[in-house]
PLY file of the C-alpha trace (Angstrom):
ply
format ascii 1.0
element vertex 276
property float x
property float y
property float z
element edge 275
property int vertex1
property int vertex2
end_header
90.73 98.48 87.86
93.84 99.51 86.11
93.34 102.66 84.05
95.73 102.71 80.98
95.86 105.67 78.65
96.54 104.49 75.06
98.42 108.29 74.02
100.05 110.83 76.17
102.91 112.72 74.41
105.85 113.83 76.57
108.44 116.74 75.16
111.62 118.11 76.44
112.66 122.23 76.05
113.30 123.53 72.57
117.17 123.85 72.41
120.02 123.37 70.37
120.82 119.79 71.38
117.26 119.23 71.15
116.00 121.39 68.45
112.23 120.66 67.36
111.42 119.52 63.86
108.74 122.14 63.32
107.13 124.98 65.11
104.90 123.77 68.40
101.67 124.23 68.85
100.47 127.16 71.04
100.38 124.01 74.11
103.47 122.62 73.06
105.86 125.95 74.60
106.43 124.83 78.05
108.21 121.23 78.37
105.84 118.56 79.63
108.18 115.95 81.40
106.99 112.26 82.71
107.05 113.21 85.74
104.58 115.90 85.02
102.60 113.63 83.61
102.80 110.99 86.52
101.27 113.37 88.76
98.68 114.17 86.62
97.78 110.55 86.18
97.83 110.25 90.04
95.59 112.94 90.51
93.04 111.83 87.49
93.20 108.00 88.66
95.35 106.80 85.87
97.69 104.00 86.44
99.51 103.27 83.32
99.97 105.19 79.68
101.79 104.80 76.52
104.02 107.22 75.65
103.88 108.19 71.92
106.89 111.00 71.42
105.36 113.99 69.47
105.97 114.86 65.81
108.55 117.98 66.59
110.76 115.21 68.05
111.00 113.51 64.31
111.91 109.86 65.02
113.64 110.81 68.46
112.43 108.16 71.11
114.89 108.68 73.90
113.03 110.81 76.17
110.03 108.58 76.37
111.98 105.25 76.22
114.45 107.05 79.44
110.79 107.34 81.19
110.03 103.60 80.41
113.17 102.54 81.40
112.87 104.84 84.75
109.51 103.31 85.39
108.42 99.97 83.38
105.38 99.63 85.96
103.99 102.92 84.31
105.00 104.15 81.13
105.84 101.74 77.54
106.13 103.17 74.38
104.79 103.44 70.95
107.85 105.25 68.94
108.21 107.18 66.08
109.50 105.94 62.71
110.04 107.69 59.63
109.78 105.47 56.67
111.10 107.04 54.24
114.67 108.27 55.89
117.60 106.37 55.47
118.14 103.48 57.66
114.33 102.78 58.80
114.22 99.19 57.52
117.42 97.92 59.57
116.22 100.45 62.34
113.19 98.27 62.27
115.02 95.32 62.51
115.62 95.89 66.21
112.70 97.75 67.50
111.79 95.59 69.75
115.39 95.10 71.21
114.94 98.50 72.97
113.40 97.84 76.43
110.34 99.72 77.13
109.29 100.08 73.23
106.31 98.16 72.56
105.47 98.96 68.44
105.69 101.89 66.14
102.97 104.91 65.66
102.76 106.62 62.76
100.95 109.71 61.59
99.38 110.67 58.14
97.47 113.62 57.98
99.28 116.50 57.97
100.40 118.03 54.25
104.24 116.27 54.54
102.82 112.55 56.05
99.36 112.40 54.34
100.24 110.70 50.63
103.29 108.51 53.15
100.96 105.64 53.07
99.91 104.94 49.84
102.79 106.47 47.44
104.88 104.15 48.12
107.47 104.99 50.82
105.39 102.68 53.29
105.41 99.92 50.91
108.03 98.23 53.16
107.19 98.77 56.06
103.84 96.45 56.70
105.29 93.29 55.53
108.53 94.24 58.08
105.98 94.86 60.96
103.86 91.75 60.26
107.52 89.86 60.37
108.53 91.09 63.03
105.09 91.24 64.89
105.15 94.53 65.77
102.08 96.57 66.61
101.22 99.62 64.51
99.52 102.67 66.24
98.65 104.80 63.12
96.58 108.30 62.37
95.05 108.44 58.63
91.45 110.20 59.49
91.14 110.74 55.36
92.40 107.44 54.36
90.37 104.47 56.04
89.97 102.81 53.36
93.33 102.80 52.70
93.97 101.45 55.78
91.43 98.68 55.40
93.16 97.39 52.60
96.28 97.31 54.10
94.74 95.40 56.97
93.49 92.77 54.34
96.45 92.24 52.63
98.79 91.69 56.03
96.37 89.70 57.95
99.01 89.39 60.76
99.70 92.81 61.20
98.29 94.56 64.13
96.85 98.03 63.34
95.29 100.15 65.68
93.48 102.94 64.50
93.98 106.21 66.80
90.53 108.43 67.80
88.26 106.55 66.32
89.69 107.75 62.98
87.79 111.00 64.08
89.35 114.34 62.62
88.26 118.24 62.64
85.68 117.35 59.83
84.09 114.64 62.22
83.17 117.41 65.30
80.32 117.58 66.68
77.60 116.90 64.56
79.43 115.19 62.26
80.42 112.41 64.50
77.78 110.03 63.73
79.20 110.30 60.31
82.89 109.68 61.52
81.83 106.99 63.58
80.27 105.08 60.67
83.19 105.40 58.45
85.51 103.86 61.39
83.09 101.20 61.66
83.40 100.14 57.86
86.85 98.61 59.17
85.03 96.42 62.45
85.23 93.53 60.27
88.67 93.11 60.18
90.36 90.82 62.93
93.64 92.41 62.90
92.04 96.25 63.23
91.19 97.77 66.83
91.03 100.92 67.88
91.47 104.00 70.02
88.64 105.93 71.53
90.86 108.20 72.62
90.98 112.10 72.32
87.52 111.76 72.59
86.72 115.52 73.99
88.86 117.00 71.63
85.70 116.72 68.96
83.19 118.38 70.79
82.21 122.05 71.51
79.66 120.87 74.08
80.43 120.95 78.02
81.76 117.87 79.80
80.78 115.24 79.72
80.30 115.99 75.93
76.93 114.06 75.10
76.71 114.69 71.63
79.79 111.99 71.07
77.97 109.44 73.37
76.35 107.27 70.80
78.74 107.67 68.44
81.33 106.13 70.77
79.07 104.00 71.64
78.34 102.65 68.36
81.81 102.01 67.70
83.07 100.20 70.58
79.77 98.12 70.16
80.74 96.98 66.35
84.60 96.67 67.36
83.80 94.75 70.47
85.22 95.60 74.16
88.57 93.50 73.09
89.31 95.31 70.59
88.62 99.53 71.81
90.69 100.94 73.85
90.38 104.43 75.89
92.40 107.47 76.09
93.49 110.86 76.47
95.87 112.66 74.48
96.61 114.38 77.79
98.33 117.35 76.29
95.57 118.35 73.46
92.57 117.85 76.50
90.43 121.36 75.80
90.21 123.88 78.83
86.56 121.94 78.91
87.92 118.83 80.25
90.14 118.09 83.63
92.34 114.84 82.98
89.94 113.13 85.80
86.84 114.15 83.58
88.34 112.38 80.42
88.20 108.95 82.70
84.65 109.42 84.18
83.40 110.41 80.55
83.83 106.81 80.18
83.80 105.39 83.67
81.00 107.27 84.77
78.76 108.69 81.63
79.06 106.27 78.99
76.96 102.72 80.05
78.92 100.65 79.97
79.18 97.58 82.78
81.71 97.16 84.71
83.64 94.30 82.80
83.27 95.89 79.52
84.94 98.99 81.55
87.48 96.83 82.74
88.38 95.89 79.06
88.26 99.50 77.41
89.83 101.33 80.12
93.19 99.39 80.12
92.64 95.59 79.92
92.34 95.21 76.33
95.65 97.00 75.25
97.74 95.82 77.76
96.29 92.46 75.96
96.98 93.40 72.39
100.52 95.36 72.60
101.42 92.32 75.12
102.09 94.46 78.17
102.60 92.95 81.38
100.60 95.74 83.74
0 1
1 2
2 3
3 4
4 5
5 6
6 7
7 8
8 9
9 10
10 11
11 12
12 13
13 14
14 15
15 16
16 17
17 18
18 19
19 20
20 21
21 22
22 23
23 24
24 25
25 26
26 27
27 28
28 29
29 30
30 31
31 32
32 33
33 34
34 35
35 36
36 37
37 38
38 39
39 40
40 41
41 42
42 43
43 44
44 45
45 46
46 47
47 48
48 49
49 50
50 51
51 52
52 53
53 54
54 55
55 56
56 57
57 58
58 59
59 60
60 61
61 62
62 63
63 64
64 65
65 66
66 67
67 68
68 69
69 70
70 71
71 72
72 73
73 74
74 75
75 76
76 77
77 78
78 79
79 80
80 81
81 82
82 83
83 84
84 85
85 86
86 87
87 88
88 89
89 90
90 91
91 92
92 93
93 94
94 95
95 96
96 97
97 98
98 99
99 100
100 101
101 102
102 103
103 104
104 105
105 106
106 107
107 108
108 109
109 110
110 111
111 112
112 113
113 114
114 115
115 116
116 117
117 118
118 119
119 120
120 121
121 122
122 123
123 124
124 125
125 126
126 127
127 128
128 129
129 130
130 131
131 132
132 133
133 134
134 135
135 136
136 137
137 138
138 139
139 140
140 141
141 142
142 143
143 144
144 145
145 146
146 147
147 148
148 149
149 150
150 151
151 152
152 153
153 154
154 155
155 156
156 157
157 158
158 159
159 160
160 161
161 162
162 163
163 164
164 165
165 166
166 167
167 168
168 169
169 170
170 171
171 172
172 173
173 174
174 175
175 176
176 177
177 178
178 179
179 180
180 181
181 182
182 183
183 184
184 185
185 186
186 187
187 188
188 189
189 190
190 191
191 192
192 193
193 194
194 195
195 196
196 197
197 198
198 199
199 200
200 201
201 202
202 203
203 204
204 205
205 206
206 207
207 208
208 209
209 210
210 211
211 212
212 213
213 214
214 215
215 216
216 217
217 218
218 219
219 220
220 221
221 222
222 223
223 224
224 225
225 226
226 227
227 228
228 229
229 230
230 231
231 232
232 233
233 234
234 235
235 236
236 237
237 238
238 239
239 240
240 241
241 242
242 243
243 244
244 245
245 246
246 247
247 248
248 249
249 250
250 251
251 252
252 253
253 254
254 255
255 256
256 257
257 258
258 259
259 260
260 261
261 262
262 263
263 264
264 265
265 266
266 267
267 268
268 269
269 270
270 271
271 272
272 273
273 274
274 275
């Protein structure tokens, strides 16, 4: 079975040809190269992932597009965009030109991103991306709904929704609650999702059993076709090894051995049209 993790950020050194475009995180002060990763993966049983570069890179994709490029049997990316900077429209133009770059991921729930989608500096973008037909990897815990109707009114846009919409508000005991409000978008063709970063909402010990049947629940009402496992490799808590993020799912979640086939790789290779 090929393993393929839907978000793994890679980062170079904070420098002066490289400077960041805000402070790190705490995890973020040592330089996590692909080949770091690679081993990782090795050692956890992952065979492929999708680089998504992280937000102190701005809309820099070079480092994880070099690693695609280096090794297009293992790594493809989902790169960063700004929309409202100068030049994103005809940027977007050619995304797909770039070898190794399959779609665009965009974030919007920190204080500078969070009113991006609705205020009208995104207003161009989702028509472009349905155009072009160019997959959309996107973060917007507080604004579902939002995102719903932006799946409704571009109903060939591909939007895939990252950690089950889950945010800090949806830990623990409140997943049940985060689950549902993910699951108010399952109707919608052109919507999938991401149970990814799935032990970053719990406080309980691996293999986290108070998210079970909330996970469940949703990849149930999205359907095996349309959920797709992974990581966030970097933002894992001391609580979980890399190889316990896979056998969460592989090993403590239920699920038979075809529908595992489809979460843990099959169905995003399928949707971003990756040949793995």
């Amino acid at each position: 079975m090929n393993i393929v993790d839907s978000q793994v950020h890679i980062w170079a050194a904070n420098s002066p040809e490289r400077p960041w475009s805000e402070t790190s995180s705490a995890h973020m002060d040592e330089p996590l190269t692909a080949d770091k990763v690679s081993k990782a993966m090795d050692e956890a049983g992952v065979t492929q992932a999708i680089l998504v570069p992280p937000s102190i890179d701005g809309d820099r994709n070079d480092l994880a597009l070099a690693a695609a490029q280096a090794h297009p049997n293992r790594f493809a990316v989902m790169g960063r965009l700004l929309l409202d900077k100068p030049g994103a429209p005809e940027r977007l133009e050619g995304w797909k030109e770039q070898k190794g770059m399959l779609g665009v991921r965009l974030t919007f729930h920190r204080d500078h991103d969070r009113a991006l989608i609705d205020n009208g500096a995104a207003d161009w973008f989702w028509p472009a991306a349905e155009r072009l037909g160019i997959p959309v990897m996107l973060h917007a815990p507080e604004r579902l709904p939002v995102v719903a109707a932006i799946a409704k009114r571009h109903p060939g846009l591909t939007i895939i929704v990252d950690h089950i919409g889950f945010a800090r508000e949806t830990m623990d005991a409140e997943a049940p609650a985060g689950a549902r409000r993910m699951l108010e978008l399952a109707s919608l063709p052109n919507v999938s999702v991401k149970v990814s970063a799935m032990p970053c909402f719990s406080t309980d010990p691996y293999p986290f059993r108070n998210l079970r049947d909330s996970i469940r629940r949703v990849i149930e009402g999205f359907g095996v076709e349309r959920s797709y496992w992974g990581t966030d490799y970097s933002r894992l808590p001391p609580s979980c090894s890399y190889r316990q993020a896979v056998t969460m799912f592989t090993e403590e979640m239920g699920l038979s051995p075809s529908d595992l086939e489809w979460v843990m790789g099959k169905a995003l290779a399928k949707r971003l049209g990756w040949a793995i």
